[in-house]
C-alpha positions in Angstrom: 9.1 -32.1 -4.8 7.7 -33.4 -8.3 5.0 -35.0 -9.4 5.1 -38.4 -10.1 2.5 -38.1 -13.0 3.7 -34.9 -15.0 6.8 -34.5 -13.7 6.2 -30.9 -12.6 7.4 -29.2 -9.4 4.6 -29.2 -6.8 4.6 -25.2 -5.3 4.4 -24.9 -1.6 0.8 -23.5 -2.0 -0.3 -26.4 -4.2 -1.8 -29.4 -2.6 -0.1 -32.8 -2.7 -1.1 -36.3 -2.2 1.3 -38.8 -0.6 1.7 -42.5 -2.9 3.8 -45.1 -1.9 4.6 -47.7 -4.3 3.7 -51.1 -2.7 5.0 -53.9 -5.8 8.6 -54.9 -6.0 11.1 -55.8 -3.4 13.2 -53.6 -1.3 12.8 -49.9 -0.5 9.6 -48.5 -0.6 9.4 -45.1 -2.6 7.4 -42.4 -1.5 5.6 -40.2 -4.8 3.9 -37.3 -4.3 1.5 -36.0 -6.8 -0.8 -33.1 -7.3 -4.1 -33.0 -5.8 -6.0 -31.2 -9.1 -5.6 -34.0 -11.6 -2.8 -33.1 -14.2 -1.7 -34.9 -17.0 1.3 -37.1 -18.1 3.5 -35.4 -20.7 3.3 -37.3 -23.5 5.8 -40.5 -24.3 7.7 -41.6 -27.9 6.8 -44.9 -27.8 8.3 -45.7 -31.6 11.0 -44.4 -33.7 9.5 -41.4 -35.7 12.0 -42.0 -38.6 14.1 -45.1 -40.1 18.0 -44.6 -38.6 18.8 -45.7 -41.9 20.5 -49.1 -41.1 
């Protein structure tokens, strides 16, 4: 399994927590995220340099 919030494998002697994603339409996902709070790897929201267009 990984974690929906860091995107880590959860261990088999970690603990887990069960989330199911209730917005949307259609299939319901099931997430599973560590008990211990972890954190979310960080995201590029912006280009760091020009592409030189």
């Amino acid at each position: 399994m990984i974690c929906a919030r860091c995107d880590q494998p959860i261990l088999s002697d970690e603990g887990y927590d069960t989330v199911i994603n209730h917005g949307g339409s259609g299939a319901k996902p099931t997430q599973y995220v560590h008990k211990r709070y972890c954190q979310a790897p960080p995201r590029q929201s912006y280009l760091s340099r020009r592409l030189g267009r």
